[in-house]
C-alpha positions in Angstrom: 32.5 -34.0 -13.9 29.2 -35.5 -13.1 25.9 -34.5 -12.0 24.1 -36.4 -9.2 20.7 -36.3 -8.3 19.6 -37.7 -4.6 16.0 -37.1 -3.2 15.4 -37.6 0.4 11.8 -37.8 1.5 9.7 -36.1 3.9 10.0 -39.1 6.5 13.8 -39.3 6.1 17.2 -37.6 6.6 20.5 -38.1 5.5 23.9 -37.8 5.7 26.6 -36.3 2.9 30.2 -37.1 3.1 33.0 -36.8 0.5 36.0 -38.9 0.5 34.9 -39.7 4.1 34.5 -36.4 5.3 31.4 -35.0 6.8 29.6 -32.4 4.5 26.1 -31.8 5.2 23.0 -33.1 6.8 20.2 -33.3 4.0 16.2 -32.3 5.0 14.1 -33.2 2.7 14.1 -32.3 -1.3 15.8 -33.1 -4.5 19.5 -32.1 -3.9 22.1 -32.1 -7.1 26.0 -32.6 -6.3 29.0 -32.0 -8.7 31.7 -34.8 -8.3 35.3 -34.9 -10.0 36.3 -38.0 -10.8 38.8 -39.7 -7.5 35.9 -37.7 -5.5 33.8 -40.4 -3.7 30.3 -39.3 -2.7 28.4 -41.0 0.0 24.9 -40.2 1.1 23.6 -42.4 4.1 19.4 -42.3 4.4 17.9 -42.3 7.6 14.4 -43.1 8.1 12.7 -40.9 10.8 10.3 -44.1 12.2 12.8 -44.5 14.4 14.0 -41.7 16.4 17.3 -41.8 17.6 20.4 -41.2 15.8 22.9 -44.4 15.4 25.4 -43.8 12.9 29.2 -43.4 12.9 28.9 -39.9 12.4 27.8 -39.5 15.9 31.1 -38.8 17.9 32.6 -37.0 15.5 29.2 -34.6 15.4 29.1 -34.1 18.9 32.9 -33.3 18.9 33.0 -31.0 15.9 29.7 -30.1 14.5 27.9 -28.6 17.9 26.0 -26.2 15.8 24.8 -29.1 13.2 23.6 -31.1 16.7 21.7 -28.1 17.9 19.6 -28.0 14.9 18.9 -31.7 14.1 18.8 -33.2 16.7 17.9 -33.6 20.5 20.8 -34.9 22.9 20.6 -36.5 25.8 23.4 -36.6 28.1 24.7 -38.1 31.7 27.1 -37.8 33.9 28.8 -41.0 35.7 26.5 -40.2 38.8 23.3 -39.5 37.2 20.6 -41.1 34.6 18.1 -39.9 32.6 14.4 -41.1 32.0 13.8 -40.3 27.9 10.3 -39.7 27.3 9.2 -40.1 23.5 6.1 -38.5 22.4 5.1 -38.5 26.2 5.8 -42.0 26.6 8.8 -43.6 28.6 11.3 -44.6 25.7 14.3 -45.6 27.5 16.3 -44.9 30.7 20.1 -44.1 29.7 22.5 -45.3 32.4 26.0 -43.0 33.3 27.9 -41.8 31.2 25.5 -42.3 28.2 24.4 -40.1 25.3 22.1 -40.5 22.6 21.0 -38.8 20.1 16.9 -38.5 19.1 16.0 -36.6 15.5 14.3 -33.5 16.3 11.7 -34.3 13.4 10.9 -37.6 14.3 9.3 -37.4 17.7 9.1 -34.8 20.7 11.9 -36.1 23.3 12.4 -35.0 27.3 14.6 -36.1 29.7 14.4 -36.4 33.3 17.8 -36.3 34.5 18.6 -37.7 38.0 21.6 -37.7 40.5 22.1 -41.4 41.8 24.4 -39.9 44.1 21.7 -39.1 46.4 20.8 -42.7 48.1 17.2 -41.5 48.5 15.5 -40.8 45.4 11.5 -39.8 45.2 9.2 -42.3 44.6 8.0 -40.2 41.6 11.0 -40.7 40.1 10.5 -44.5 39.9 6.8 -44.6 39.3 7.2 -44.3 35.3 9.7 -47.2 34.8 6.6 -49.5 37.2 4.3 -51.2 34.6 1.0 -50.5 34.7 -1.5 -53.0 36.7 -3.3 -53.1 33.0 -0.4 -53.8 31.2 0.7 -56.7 33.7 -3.3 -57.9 33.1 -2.7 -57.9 28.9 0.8 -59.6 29.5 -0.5 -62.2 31.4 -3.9 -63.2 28.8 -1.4 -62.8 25.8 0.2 -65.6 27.8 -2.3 -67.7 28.6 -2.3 -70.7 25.7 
């Protein structure tokens, strides 16, 4: 038998498995687990900078865990006729293409989606008007150029 400590910080997460099988999702605090020998432990960190959720655990999460999803994280979901325009801490983050899903930790940053049919061959301008650079940011781009 052996005693292992693992402390995950405020600004991180992480992911328990045992002999490759999903246990737990850690929040932060010192954490203690009891192995048997032949038992092998893993913990995977994840630091919260970055928002969304890459890990091999995601599939089987979403298949299995539904509950686990719900409270860590925020998913983002479309359909093959429809994308979604993800908005991180108010700011346009990405725009996730068809049948696409990603994941964003809850903790790490407030994330909205604006989903939207492509079936529909006229969309509103709105719709387009985040994913248009500003004229300012075309101005910086262009004097960051300049030698």
């Amino acid at each position: 038998m052996l005693l292992q400590r693992f402390v995950v910080n405020e600004n991180e997460r992480a992911i328990v498995s045992k002999n490759g099988r999903f246990v737990s999702i850690l929040t932060p605090g010192m954490h203690r687990f009891v192995t048997w020998p032949l038992v092998s432990l893993e913990i995977e960190s994840y630091h919260l900078s970055n928002p969304v959720f890459r890990s091999r655990w995601e599939e089987y999460l979403v298949r299995e865990c539904l509950d686990t999803v719900a409270t860590h994280f925020t998913m983002v979901e479309t359909t093959d006729s429809e994308i979604a325009m993800i908005f991180v801490d108010g700011s346009l983050h990405q725009v996730l293409l068809p049948g696409k899903r990603v994941l964003f930790w809850k903790d790490a940053a407030s994330v909205s989606a604006e989903v939207v049919s492509i079936i529909d061959s006229e969309l509103p301008e709105q719709t387009f008007a985040p994913l248009e650079p500003s004229r300012e940011q075309v101005e910086i781009d262009y004097l960051l150029a300049e030698p």
